[in-house]
C-alpha positions in Angstrom: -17.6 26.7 51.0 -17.7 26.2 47.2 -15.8 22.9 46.2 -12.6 23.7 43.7 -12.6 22.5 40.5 -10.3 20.5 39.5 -8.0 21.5 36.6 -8.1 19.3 33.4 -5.3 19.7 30.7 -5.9 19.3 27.2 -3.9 18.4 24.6 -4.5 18.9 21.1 -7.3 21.2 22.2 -7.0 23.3 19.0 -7.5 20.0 17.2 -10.2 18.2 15.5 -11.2 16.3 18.8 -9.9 18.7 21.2 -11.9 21.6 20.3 -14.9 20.0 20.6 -14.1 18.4 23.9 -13.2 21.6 25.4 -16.6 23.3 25.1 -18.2 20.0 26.7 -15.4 19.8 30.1 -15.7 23.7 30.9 -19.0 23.2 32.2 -17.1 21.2 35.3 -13.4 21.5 34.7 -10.8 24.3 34.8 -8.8 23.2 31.5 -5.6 24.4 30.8 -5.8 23.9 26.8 -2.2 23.0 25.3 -1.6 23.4 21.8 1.8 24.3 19.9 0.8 27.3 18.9 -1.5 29.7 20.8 -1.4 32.8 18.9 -4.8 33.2 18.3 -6.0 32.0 21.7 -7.8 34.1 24.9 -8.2 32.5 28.3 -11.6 32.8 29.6 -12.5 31.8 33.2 -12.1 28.1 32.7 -9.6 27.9 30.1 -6.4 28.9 30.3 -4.3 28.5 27.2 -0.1 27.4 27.2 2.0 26.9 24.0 3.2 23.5 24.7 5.4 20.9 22.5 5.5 17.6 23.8 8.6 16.8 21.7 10.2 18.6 25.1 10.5 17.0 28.4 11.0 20.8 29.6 7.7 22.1 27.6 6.1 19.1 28.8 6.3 19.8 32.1 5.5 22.9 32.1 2.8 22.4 30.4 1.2 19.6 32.6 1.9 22.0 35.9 -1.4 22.5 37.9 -3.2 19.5 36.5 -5.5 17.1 38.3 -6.0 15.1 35.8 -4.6 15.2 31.9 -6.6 14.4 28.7 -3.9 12.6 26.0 -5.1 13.3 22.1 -1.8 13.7 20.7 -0.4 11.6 17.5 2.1 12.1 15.0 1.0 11.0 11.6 2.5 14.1 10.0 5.6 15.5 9.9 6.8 17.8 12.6 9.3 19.9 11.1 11.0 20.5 7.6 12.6 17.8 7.8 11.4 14.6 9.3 13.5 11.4 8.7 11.6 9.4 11.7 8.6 6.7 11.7 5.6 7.8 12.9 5.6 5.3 15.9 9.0 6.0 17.0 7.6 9.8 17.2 4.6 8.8 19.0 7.0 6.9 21.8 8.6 10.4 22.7 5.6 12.7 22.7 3.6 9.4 25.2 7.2 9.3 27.0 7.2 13.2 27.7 3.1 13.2 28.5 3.9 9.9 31.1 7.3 11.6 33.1 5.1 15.4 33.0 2.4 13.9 34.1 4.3 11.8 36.8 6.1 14.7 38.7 3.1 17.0 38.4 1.1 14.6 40.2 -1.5 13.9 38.3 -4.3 11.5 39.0 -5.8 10.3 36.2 -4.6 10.2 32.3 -7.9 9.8 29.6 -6.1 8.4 26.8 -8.3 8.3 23.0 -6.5 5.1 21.5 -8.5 2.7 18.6 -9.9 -0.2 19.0 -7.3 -3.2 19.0 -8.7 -6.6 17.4 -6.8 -10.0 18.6 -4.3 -10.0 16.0 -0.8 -11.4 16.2 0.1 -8.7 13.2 -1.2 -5.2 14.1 -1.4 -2.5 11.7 1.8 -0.2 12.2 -1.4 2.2 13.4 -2.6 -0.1 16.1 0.5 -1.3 16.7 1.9 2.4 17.8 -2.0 3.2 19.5 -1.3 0.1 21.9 2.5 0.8 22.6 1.4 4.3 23.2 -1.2 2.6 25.9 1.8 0.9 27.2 4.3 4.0 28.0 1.1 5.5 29.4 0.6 3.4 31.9 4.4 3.0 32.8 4.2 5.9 34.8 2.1 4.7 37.3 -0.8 7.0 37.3 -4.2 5.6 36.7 -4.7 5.5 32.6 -8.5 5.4 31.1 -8.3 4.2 27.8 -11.1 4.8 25.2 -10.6 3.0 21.9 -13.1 3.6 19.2 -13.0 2.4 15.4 -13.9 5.1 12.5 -15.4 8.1 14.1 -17.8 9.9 12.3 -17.1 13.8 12.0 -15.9 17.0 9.8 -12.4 17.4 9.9 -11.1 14.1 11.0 -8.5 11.8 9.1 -10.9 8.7 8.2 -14.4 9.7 7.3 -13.0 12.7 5.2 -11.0 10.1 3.0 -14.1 7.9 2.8 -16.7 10.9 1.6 -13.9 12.2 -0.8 -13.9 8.5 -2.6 -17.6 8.6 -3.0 -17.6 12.3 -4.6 -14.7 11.4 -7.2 -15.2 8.1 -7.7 -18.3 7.0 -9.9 -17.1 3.7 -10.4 -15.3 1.5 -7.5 -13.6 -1.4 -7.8 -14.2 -2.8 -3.9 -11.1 -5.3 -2.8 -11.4 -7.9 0.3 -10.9 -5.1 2.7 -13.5 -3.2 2.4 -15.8 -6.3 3.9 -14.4 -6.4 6.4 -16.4 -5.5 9.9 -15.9 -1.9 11.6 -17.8 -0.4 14.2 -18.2 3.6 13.2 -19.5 6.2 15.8 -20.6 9.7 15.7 -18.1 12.4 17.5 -20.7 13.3 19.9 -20.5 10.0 20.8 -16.9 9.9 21.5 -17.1 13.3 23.0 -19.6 11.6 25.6 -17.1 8.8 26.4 -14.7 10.9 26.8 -16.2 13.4 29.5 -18.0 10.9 31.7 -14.2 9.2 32.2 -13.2 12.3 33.8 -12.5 11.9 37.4 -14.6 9.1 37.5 -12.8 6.5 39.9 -15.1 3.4 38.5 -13.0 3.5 35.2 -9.8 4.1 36.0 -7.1 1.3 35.2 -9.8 0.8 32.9 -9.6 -0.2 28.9 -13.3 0.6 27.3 -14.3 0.0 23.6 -16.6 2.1 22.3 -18.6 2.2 19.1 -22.1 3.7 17.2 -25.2 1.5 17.2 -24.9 -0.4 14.2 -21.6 -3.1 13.3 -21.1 -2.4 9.5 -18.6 -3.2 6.7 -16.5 -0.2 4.9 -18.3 -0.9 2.1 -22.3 -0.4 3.9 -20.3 2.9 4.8 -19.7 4.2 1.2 -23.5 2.9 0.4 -25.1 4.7 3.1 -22.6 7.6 2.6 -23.2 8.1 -1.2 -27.1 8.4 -0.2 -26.2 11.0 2.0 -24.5 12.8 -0.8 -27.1 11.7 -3.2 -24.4 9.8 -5.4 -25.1 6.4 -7.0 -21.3 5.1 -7.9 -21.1 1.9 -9.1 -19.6 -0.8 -6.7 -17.8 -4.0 -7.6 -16.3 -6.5 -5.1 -13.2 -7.7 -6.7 -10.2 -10.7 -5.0 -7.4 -8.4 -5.8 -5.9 -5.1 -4.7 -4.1 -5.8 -1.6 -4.1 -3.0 1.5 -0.7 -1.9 0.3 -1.8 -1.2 -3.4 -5.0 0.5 -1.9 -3.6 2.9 0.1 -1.9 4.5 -2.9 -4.8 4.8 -5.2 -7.0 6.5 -1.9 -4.0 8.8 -1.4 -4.2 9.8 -5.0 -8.4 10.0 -5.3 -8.7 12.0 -2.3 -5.5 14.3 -2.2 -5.1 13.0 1.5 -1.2 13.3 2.4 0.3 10.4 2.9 1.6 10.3 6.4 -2.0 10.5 7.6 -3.9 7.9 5.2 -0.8 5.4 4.7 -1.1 4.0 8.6 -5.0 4.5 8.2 -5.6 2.4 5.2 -3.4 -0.4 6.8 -5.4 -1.0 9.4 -8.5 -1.4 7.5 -7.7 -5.3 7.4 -8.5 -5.7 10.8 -11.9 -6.2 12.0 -12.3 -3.0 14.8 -15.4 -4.4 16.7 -16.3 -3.5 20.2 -15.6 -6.6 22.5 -18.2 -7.3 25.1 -15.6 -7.5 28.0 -14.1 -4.2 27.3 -17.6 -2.2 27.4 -19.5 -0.5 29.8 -22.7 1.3 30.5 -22.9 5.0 29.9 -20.1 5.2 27.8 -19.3 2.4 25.4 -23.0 2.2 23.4 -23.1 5.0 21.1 -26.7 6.1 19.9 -26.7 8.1 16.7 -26.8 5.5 13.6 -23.7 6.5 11.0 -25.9 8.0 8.3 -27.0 10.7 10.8 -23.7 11.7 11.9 -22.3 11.3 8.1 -25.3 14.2 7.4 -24.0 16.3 10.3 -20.3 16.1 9.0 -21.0 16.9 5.6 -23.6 20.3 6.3 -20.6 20.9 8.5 -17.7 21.0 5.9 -17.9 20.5 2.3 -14.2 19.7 1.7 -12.8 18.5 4.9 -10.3 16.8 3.2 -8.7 20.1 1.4 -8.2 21.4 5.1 -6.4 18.5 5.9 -4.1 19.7 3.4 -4.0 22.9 4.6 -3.0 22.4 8.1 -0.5 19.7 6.8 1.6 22.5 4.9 1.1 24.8 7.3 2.7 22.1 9.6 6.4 21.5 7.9 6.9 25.2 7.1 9.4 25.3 9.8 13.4 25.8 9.1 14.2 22.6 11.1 15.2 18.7 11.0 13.5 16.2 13.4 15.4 12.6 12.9 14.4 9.3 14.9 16.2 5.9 15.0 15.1 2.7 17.3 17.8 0.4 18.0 18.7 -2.2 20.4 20.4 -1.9 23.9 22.9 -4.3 25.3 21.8 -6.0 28.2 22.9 -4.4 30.7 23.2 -1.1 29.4 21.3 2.1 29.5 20.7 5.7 27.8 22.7 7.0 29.4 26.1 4.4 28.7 24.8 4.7 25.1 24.7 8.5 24.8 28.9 8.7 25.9 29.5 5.1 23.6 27.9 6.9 21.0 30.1 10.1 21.1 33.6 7.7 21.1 32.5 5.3 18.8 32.1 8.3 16.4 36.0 8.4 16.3 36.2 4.7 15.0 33.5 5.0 12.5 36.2 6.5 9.5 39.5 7.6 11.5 41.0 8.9 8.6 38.2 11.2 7.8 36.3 12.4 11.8 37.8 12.5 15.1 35.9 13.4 18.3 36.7 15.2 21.4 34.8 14.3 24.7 35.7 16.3 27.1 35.5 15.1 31.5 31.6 16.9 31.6 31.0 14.7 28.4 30.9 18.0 26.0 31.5 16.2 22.5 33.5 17.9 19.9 33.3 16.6 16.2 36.0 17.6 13.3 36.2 16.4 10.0 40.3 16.4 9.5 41.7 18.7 8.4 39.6 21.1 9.5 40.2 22.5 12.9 37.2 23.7 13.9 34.7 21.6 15.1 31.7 20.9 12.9 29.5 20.0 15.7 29.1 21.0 19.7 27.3 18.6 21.5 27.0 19.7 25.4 25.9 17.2 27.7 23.2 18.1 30.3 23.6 15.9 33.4 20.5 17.9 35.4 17.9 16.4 32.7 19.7 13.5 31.7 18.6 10.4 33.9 19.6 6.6 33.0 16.9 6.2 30.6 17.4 9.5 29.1 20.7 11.4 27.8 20.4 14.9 26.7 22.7 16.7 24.5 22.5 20.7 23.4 23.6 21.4 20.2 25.6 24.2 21.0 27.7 25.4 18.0 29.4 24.3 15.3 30.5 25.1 11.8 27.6 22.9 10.7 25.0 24.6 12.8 23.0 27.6 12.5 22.6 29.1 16.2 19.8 32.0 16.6 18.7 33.1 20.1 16.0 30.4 19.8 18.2 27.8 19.3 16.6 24.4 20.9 18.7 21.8 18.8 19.1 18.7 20.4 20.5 15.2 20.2 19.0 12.6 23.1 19.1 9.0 23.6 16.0 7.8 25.2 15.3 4.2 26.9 11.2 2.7 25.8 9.9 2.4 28.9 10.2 -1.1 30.3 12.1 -2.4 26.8 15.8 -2.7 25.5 14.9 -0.4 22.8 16.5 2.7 22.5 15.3 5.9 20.4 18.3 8.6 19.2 16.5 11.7 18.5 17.7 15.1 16.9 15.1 17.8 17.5 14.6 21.2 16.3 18.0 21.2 14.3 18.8 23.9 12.4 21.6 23.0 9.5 24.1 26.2 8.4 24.3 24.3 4.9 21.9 25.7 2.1 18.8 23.3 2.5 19.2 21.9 -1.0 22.9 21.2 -0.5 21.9 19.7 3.8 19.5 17.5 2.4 20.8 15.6 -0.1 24.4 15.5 1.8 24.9 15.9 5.6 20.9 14.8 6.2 22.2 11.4 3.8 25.3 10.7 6.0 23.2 10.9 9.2 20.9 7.8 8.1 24.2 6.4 7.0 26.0 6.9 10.3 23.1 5.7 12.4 22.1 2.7 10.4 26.0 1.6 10.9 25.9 2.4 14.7 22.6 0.7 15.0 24.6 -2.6 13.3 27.7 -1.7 16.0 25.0 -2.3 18.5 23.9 -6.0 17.0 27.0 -6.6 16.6 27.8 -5.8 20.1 24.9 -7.8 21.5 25.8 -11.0 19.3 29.6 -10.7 20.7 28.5 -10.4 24.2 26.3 -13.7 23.9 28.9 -15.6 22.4 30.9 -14.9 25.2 28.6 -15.7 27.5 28.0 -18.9 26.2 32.1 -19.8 26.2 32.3 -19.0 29.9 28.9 -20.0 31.1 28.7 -23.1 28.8 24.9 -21.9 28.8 22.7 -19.7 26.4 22.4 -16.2 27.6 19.0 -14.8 27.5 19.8 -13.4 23.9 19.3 -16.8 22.5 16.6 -18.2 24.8 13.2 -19.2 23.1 
C-alpha cells in the first residue's frame, strides 16, 4: 500500500521565495499553494491552489484546512490596501496571529517559519524586531515551529540584493558611511531553498531555531565590490564617519526607486552584524555552498531590472478601494479583548458629548450619530461566534458613512498579542461613502485622532488603577515594579 503524502501549505507561493520553493516540495509533498489572488493559477496533481488572505481569521482557516504541516513566508512591508494608516509590525502580529490560531484548529504538525538572522542586540532594528516577535506568536500556538533565519539572500526579485545591484548601476561614485562595514553573512536562494525543504517533516529540527548563511562572512561594502565586477562597473568607493542609517535609507530609496515601505525597515537593520552563530547551526542545512559572486551572476542573467518589478507589484498592490488602520495600545491588567471592544463602543459617547452619541444595543450592536443627525453614521455588529477573549469582532454593517456592496467584509476587531498586555484595534477592508479626497484628509484624520485619545484613556486608566492600588494595598502594584 502506497504511503500518503502529506499535504504542505504554502504561503506566499506566488512570491519571490514561494515560487521557487514550490517546484522543489512537489517532488514529496501535496501543497496547497495560498496566495491572495489566484486568477491566473491551475492545480496540477500536487498543487492545489486557494485565494487566501491572512488578514482573515475566517480565510485563514480555510485556507490552512487539510494541512500537515504549513510553510509561513508572509510579511507586510507594503501596504495592503488604499489606505494603510498601520506599522508594518503591528500588521505582521495579525497575519502571524491568524497563521498560529489556523494552524492550531487545523491540526497541524509542524510550522517552517523563514525569519532573519537576529544578532545579540538590546536595540533591534524595527525589521528584526517584528521577524522575532513574529517567531514568538508562532510558537504561541503550541505546534512545533522550525525557524530558519538567514541574513541578505542572494536572488532576482528579492527586496535586498535588488537595492544593492541598483546602487552599483547608478552610482559611479559612493560615499560608504560606518554601516556598510559592518559584517553580514549573504547566501544564494538555492541555498535557502535547501534549508527550507530538508526542515519539512523532519522531526530532528523541530522546536528548532537554525541560522543559515553562504560560505563566505563579508561586509556590505565587499558586496558592492564583488557585485560591480559582476556588472563590470568600477564606481568609486569612499569610507566616510558620517551619514547615519536614518539619512541613508533616504538617499538608497531615492538612487534605486525602491518604495519605501520595503527599503526603510531593510536599511535599518544594516547596523547590525547578521552572522550565523555556531549554536544555532546545523549540518545539512545551515552551511550554504555557492560563494555570493556566483549567485549575484545568476540573479542578474535572471532579471535585468528587478528593482522596477518591485515597483510594479507594489502599485499593483494598493489599487484597491479600501482602508486598512492598525493601532497597539496597552491593556489594563486584568482586562481583555473582549472588555476592551464593548469599553471602546461606550467610551465613544464621552469622547465629545455635545457632538457623537452611541447606542449599544443588549447583543452589543453599536450605533454611532453625530447630533443632529438621526441616522447613524456607523453600524458596528458584534459577532460573539468568532469573538473569543483575546479577540472581538465587529461587522461593519451600514451606515451613512459606509459604502456596502455585496462584498462587503469591513471590519473593526480588537485583538489581544499573544502572551502580552498589548492590544491591536484593527479596521480592515473598509470602504468609506465619502469621495476619497474629501475621506482622507477628514474622517481618515479623526480616526488617528480618536484612537491616539483612546489609547491615552487607556494610560490613563492603568496609571489610576495603580494609584489605587497602592492607597489600599500600601504596596506597588506590578505597574510600578522594576
Amino acid at each position: 500500500m502506497q504511503k500518503r503524502r502529506l499535504k504542505v501549505a504554502l504561503t506566499g507561493a506566488s512570491g519571490y521565495i514561494g515560487k521557487n520553493l514550490l517546484s522543489k516540495i512537489t517532488n514529496t509533498f501535496d501543497v496547497i499553494a495560498l496566495s491572495r489572488n489566484v486568477k491566473d493559477k491551475a492545480n496540477t496533481e500536487h498543487v492545489s491552489w486557494r485565494e487566501c488572505d491572512f488578514f482573515s481569521l475566517k480565510d485563514a482557516q480555510v485556507g490552512l484546512s487539510g494541512a500537515d504541516i504549513a510553510i509561513y513566508l508572509i510579511h507586510s512591508m507594503k501596504p495592503s490596501a488604499k489606505m494603510t494608516q498601520a506599522e508594518f509590525q503591528d500588521m505582521d502580529v495579525i497575519l502571524a496571529d491568524n497563521f498560529a490560531r489556523a494552524a492550531q484548529k487545523n491540526g497541524v504538525k509542524q510550522i517552517i517559519y523563514l525569519s532573519g538572522i537576529i544578532p545579540e542586540h538590546n536595540h533591534l532594528s524595527r525589521h528584526l524586531k517584528s521577524r522575532l516577535e513574529v517567531e514568538k506568536i508562532l510558537k504561541s500556538s503550541g505546534i512545533p515551529v522550525t525557524t530558519i533565519r538567514a541574513g541578505l539572500i542572494v536572488g532576482p526579485k528579492g527586496s535586498s540584493f535588488p537595492i544593492l545591484s541598483k546602487l552599483v548601476q547608478r552610482l559611479p561614485v559612493m560615499l560608504l558611511p560606518k554601516w556598510t562595514r559592518t559584517k553580514t553573512h549573504p547566501i544564494a536562494l538555492e541555498d535557502v531553498l535547501h534549508s527550507l525543504v530538508k526542515t519539512v517533516d523532519n522531526d530532528d529540527v523541530k522546536d528548532r531555531s537554525i541560522d543559515v548563511g553562504g560560505p563566505e562572512v563579508m561586509s556590505y561594502k565587499n558586496m558592492l565590490i564583488q557585485t560591480a565586477e559582476v556588472m563590470n562597473k568600477k564606481p568609486r568607493l569612499f569610507n566616510i564617519p558620517l551619514l547615519t542609517v536614518n539619512l541613508s535609507r533616504l538617499w538608497v530609496t531615492l538612487i534605486t526607486g525602491a518604495p519605501k515601505e520595503t527599503a526603510y525597515p531593510l536599511i535599518e537593520s544594516l547596523k547590525h552584524p547578521m552572522v550565523a552563530k555556531k549554536e544555532n547551526r546545523v549540518e545539512g542545512i545551515s552551511d550554504g555552498k555557492t560563494s555570493f559572486k556566483t549567485a549575484a551572476v545568476k540573479a542578474l542573467e535572471y532579471e535585468h531590472n528587478p528593482t522596477d518589478s518591485i515597483i510594479k507589484k507594489l502599485k499593483k498592490s494598493v489599487d484597491q478601494p479600501d482602508v486598512r488602520s492598525i493601532q497597539r495600545v496597552q491593556l489594563p491588567d486584568g482586562k481583555n479583548a473582549n472588555w476592551a471592544g464593548a469599553y471602546y463602543m461606550h467610551w465613544i459617547s464621552s469622547l465629545a458629548k455635545f457632538i457623537v452619541k452611541s447606542e449599544v444595543d443588549a447583543d452589543r450592536h453599536c450605533k454611532i450619530f453625530l447630533k443632529p443627525l438621526k441616522s447613524p453614521i456607523l453600524e458596528l455588529a458584534y459577532l460573539p461566534e468568532r469573538s473569543d477573549s483575546t479577540r472581538a469582532l465587529y461587522r461593519i454593517s451600514g451606515g451613512l458613512f459606509t459604502r456596502i456592496t455585496h462584498k462587503n467584509r469591513g471590519r473593526l476587531e480588537f485583538r489581544q498579542i499573544p502572551n502580552s498586555r498589548e492590544l491591536l484595534i484593527a479596521i480592515h477592508e473598509y470602504q468609506p461613502s465619502l469621495p476619497w479626497a474629501f475621506y482622507k484628509y477628514t474622517q481618515a484624520k479623526i480616526h488617528l485622532w480618536v484612537m491616539y485619545l483612546f489609547k491615552k484613556h487607556l494610560q490613563h486608566y492603568i496609571e489610576s488603577d495603580d494609584e489605587q492600588h497602592i492607597q489600599t494595598s500600601g504596596t506597588p502594584s506590578k505597574h510600578h515594579a522594576v
